[in-house]
N, C-alpha and C positions, 0 to 999 in steps of 0.2 A: 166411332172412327178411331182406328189407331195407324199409327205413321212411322210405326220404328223402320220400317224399312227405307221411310229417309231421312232418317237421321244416323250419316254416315260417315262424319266427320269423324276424328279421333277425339273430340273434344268431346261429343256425348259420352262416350261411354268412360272416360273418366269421370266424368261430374257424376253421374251413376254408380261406379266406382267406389269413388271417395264417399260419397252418401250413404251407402251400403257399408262400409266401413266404421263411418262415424254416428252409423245411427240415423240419418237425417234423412227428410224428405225435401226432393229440388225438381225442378221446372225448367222448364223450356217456357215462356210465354212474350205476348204482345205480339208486335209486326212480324216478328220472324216467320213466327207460327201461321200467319195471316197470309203473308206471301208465302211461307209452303203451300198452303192450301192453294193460292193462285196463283202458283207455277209461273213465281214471281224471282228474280234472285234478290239476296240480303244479303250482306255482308257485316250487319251487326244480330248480334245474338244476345239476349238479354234474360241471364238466370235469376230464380228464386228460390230460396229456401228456408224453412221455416229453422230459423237461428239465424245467429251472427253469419251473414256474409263478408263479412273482409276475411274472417279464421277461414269461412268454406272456401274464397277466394285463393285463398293463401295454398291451401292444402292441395288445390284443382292444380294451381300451377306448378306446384312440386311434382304432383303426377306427371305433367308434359313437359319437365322439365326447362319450366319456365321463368326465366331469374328477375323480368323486369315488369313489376307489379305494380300502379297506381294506385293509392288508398285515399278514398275521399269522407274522411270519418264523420264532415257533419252531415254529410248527404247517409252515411252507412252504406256506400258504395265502393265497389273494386273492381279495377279494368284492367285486362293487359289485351297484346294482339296474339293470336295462333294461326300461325300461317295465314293466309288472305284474310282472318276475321277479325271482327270486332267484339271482343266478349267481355259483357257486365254482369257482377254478380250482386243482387239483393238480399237483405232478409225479409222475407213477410211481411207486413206492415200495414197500422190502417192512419189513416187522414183525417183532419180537420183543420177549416179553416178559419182566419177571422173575416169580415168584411175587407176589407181597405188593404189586402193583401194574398197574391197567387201564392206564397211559401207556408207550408202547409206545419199544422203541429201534429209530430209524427209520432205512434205508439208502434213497441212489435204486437203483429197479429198473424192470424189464420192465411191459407192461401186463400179462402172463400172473402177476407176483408181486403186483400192485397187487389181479388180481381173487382172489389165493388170499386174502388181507388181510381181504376182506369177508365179513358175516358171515352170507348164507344165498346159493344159485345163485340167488333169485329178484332179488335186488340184486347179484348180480357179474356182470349182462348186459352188455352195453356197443355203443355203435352209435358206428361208423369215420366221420369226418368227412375224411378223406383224398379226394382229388378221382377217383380211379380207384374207391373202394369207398365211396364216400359213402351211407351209410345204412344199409349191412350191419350185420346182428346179431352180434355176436362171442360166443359161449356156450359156454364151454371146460366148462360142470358141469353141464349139461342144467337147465337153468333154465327157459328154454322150455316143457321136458316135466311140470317142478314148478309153470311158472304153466297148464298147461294140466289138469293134476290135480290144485291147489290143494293143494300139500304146501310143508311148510315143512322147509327141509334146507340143512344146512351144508356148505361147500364142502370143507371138512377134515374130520378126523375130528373130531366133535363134542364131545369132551371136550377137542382144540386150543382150537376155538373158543370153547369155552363158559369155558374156566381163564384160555385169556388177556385175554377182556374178560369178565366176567361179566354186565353191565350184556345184553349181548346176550340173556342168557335170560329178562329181564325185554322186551325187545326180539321175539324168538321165539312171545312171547304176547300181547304188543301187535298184530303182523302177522295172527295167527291168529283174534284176536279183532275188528279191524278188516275185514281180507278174508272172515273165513268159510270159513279155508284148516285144513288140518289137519297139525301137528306128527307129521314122520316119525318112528319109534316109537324108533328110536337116541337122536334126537338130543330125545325126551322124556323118556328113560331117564337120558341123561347129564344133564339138568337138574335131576332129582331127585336123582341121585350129586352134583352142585357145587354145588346150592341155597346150602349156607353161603357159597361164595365171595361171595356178592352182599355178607358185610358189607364187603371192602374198598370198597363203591361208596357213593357219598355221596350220603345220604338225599334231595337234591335231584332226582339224575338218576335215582332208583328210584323218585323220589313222578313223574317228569315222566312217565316211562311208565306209572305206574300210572294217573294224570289221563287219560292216552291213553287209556287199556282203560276205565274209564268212562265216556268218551267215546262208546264205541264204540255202535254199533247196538242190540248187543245183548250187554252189558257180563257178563250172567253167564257167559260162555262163558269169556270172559279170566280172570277171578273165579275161578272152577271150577277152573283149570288152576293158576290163581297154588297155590290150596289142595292140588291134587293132587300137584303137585311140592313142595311145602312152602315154595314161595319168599316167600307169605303169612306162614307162620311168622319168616322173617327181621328183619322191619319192622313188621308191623301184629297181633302177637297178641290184642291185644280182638276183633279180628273171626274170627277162627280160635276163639276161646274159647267164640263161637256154635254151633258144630259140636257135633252128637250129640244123641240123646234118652234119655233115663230112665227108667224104668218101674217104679214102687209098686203094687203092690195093683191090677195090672191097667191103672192109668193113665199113661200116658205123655202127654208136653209136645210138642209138633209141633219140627221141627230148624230153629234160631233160623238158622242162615247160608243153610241153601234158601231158607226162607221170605225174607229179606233178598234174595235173589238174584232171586228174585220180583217183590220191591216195588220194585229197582232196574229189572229189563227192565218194568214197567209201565208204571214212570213215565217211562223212557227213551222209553216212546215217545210221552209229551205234550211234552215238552221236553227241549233240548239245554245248559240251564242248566245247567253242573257243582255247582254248589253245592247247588242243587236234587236233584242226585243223591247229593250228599255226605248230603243230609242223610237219605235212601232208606237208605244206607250205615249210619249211624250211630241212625236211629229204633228201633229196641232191644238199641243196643249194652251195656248196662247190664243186659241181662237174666240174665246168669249169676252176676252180682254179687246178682242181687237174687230171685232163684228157691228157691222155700220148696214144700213140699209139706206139705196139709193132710189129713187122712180123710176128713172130709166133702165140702170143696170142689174137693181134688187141686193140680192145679199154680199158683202164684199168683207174679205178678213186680211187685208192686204199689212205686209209687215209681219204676220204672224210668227213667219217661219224666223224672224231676226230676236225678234221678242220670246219666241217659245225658246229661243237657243242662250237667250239670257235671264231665264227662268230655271232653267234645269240645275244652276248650282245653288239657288238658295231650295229648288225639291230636295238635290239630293242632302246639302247640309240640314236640314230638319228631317229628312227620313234615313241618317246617320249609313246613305249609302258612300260610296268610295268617292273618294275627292282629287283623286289621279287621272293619268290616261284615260281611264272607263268612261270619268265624268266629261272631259275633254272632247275625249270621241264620240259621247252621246251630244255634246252640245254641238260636233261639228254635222254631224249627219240629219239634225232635227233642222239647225240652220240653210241645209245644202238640199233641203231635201226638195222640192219644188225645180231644183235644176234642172235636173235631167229633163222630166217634165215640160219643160220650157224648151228646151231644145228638143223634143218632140214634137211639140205643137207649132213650131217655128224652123226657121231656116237652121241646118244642121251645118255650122260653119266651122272651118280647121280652131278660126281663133276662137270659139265658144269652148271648143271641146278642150283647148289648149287651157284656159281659164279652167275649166270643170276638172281638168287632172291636176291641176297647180294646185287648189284649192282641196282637193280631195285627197288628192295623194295617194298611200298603199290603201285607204279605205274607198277606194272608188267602185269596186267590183260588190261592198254592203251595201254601200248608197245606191245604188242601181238596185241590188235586192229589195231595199226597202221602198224604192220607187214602185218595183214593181209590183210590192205586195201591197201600195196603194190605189190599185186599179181596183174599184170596189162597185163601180158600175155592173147594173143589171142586164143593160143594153150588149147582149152576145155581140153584134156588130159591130159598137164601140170598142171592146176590150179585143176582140181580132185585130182592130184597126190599130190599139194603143201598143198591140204587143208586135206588132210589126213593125213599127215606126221605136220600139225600144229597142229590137232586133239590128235594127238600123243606125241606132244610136249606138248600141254596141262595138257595132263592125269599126265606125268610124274610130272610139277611144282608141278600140287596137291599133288601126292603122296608123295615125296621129302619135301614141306614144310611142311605138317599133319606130315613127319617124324620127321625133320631137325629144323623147326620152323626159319627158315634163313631171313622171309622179316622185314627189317630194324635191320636186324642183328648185337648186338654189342657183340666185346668177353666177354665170362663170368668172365675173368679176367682181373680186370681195370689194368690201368698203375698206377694208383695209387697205387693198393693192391699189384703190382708186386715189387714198391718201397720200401713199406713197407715189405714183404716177405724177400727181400734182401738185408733192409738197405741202397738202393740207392739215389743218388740223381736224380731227372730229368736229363736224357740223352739219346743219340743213343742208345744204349745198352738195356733199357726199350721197346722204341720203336721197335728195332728188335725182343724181348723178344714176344711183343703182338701183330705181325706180325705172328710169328712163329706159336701161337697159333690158329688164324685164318686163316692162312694158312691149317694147318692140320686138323681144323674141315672143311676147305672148300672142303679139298679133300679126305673126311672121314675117316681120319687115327682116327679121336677121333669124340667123338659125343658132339655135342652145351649143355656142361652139366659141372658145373663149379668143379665136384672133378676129370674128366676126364680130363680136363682142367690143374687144379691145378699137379697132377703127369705129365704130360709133361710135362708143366712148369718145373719142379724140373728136370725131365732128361734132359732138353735143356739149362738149366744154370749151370748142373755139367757138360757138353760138355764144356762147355766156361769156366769153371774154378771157377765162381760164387756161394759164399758159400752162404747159409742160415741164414741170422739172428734173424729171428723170425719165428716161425712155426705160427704165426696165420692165419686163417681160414676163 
C-alpha cells in the first residue's frame, strides 16, 4: 500500500526533505497512520528516525521556519505545532522493562525494534518518507489485515505487552470502544491474567483512558469489557458493586450496572458533555448501599439519589477527577435526578415545578436529559406513556419559568436588606425571615417581585413580634 498521495501537508515533505539531506531515514508511524487508513481525522502526527531526534527535530523546524521548539531530552523527544498539527519527533528506539514499573529502559535501535515497542499492529504501521519509497506502508505484523477486520492485537506476545506497560490494557479497550473494533481473544485473555498490574499505573493516566471510553460513541461496550476483564475492579469498585440481582420470594431487582450501561449509551447520544455522562455513571451508584427488601413491596433503594450525591466527592477525590463545578454539578444532577420522574408520576403542580427550577437552576434542561435517558424499560407502552408525560413536564417548566423567572433563583429580598429593614443584627431570625420569603414565592402565595416580597416580609415579622426600624426600600 502506498499513501503519498495523502500525505499533503507541507510538513511531509520537509521531514523528507531534511532526511534526504542529512542522510537519514524517517517515518510517518502509529495512530496517524491508523486513522489515515480509516478516514479518520488526527491532528497529532508522530515522526521517527533512525538517529537523534531532537537534531532531526531541530532541522524540520528550520525548514518550516519554525522558531518555537519543545525539547524533552529524557524522553529523546521534540514537539512544536505547524499549523492545526501536532508534531513529535523520535529516534528509533527499543524497550525494556523492570517488573514494578511502566518507564521503560530505553536503548537507540532499528525502525523494526521501534515497531515491536508499540502496543497493538494497528499503531505499529508506519509510512517511509525516504524519496525512493515515499509513501509506502511498512507493516511488519499485519496490521493492515487487523485494520481491515477490526481486531485489536499485540505485536508481541500479549502478556509482553500487557506486563510491561500495563496502562495499554486500559488503552486496548479505549481502541475497541472507540473504533468498534474487537479484542483478539489472546490478547483479552491476557488482560484478565494482568488486570492487577494496572495498580502500578497512576490513577491519572487510568482515569485519562477511562474519560476516553466514555467518551466514546457508545461507551457501554468499553464499560463491559473494563468489567469483564476485571480491570473495573482495580480503580472504580462502587460501579462494579452495581453488578448482579437477587431474588426473595420470587422477586428480583433488575442488574443496577446493565441498566447504568443503559442510561450512559442513551444519554450519549443527546450529548458529548463528559460530566453529563459522569453523572449517567454515577445516578444510582448508591444503590447497593441502600437496597432493602420488603414482603409486601419487594425491592426498595430509597434515599439513594441523596447518598449517591454524597458519594460522588470522595469517587471523584480518589479517582483524582476535578473537584470544581464538574464535581458540584455531577453531585447536583445524581441528587435531583428522580425529580422529574416524580412529577411525572404524580400531580404536575406550579409549586413542584417551581421547587425543580430553584433547585436545578441553568442545569435543568441536563437533568431532564438525564431523566430521560433513564427510561430503560422494555415495555414500548411504558416508555410512549413516560415520554409523554416528560413532554408534559416539559411544557410546564417553560411555562412556570416565562412566568416565575425561578432558574438560579435568589429572593428579592437580601438578608442584608432584611437587617437593615429591622435594625438586626446577623442571626437565626434573618435567616428564617428569607426562608419564609422563598418559601412562599416557591409555592405561589406571592410572586418572585421584590414590593410583593417586601409586604410579606412586614406581615411575617409583625407575627413574630419584630418591629420596623427603617422603612427603607
Amino acid at each position: 500500500m502506498n499513501l503519498k498521495d495523502k500525505l499533503n501537508h507541507r510538513v511531509f515533505q520537509a521531514v523528507s526533505d531534511v532526511a534526504a539531506r542529512e542522510g537519514k531515514s524517517s517515518f510517518v508511524i502509529g495512530g496517524f497512520v491508523r486513522d489515515l487508513i480509516l478516514k479518520r481525522p488526527s491532528k497529532d502526527i508522530d515522526f521517527v528516525v533512525l538517529g537523534d531526534g531532537l537534531e532531526f527535530a531541530e532541522k524540520v523546524a528550520n525548514e518550516l521556519k519554525i522558531t518555537k521548539v519543545a525539547y524533552y531530552k529524557n524522553f529523546g523527544t521534540a514537539a512544536f505545532r505547524c499549523d492545526d498539527l501536532e508534531i513529535e519527533f523520535v529516534g528509533a528506539r527499543k524497550e525494556s522493562y523492570s517488573r514494578d514499573s511502566r518507564k521503560p529502559i530505553v536503548e537507540s535501535g532499528s525502525l523494526s525494534d521501534d515497531q515491536k515497542r508499540r502496543d497493538f499492529t494497528i499503531n505499529a504501521l508506519a509510512i517511509s518518507l525516504s524519496k525512493s519509497s515515499f509513501g509506502e506502508v511498512l507493516d511488519p505484523f499485519e496490521g493492515l489485515e487487523d485494520l481491515k477486520n477490526k481486531i485489536i492485537r499485540t505485536p508481541l506476545e500479549p502478556d509482553q505487552t500487557y506486563s510491561d506497560d500495563p496502562l495499554r490494557m486500559m488503552r486496548a479497550i479505549r481502541f475497541a470502544s472507540q473504533l468498534g473494533f474487537k479484542i483478539e481473544q489472546n490478547s483479552l485473555s491476557s488482560i484478565s491474567k494482568n488486570a492487577e498490574r494496572l495498580k502500578i499505573i497512576s490513577i491519572e493516566r487510568t482515569m485519562d483512558e477511562f474519560n476516553k471510553i466514555v467518551l466514546s460513541e457508545k461507551p457501554s461496550r468499553g464499560l463491559g469489557l473494563l468489567l469483564d476483564t476485571r480491570l473495573l475492579h482495580q480503580f472504580f469498585p462502587e460501579m462494579v458493586a452495581l453488578c448482579g440481582v437477587e431474588t426473595i420470594n420470587g422477586k428480583s431487582h433488575k442488574d443496577n450496572f446493565y441498566h447504568t450501561l443503559e442510561v450512559l449509551d442513551n444519554i450519549s447520544s443527546d450529548t458529548d458533555d463528559l460530566w453529563l455522562r459522569w453523572s449517567a455513571i454515577l445516578h444510582d451508584i448508591a444503590k447497593p448501599k441502600t437496597k432493602k427488601f420488603h414482603q409486601t413491596v419487594g425491592w426498595t433503594f430509597h434515599g439513594h439519589e441523596e447518598l449517591g450525591a454524597r458519594m460522588v466527592k470522595g469517587i471523584f477525590t480518589r479517582l483524582k477527577q476535578p473537584l470544581d463545578v464538574k464535581m458540584k454539578y455531577v453531585e447536583k444532577l445524581v441528587r435531583l435526578h428522580l425529580r422529574p420522574i416524580a412529577l411525572v408520576n404524580g400531580a404536575v403542580t406550579d409549586s413542584a415545578i417551581r421547587r425543580l427550577l430553584f433547585e436545578a437552576g441553568d442545569d435543568i434542561d441536563d437533568l431532564m436529559t438525564l431523566c430521560n435517558a433513564d427510561i430503560t424499560t422494555k415495555n414500548e407502552f411504558k416508555v410512549v406513556k413516560y415520554r409523554q408525560n416528560f413532554e408534559r413536564v416539559r411544557e410546564k417548566l417553560k411555562s412556570v419559568e416565562e412566568k416565575d423567572h425561578l432558574r438560579n433563583f435568589q429572593p428579592p429580598v437580601t438578608g442584608e436588606q432584611i437587617m437593615d429593614i429591622f435594625g438586626l443584627e446577623p442571626s437565626k431570625v434573618v435567616g428564617i425571615l428569607k426562608n419564609e420569603i422563598k418559601e412562599a414565592i416557591l409555592e405561589g402565595l406571592i410572586k418572585n417581585d421584590y414590593n410583593e416580597a417586601y409586604e410579606f416580609l412586614l406581615k411575617q415579622a409583625q407575627a413574630k413580634g419584630i418591629q420596623v426600624k427603617s422603612r427603607k426600600q
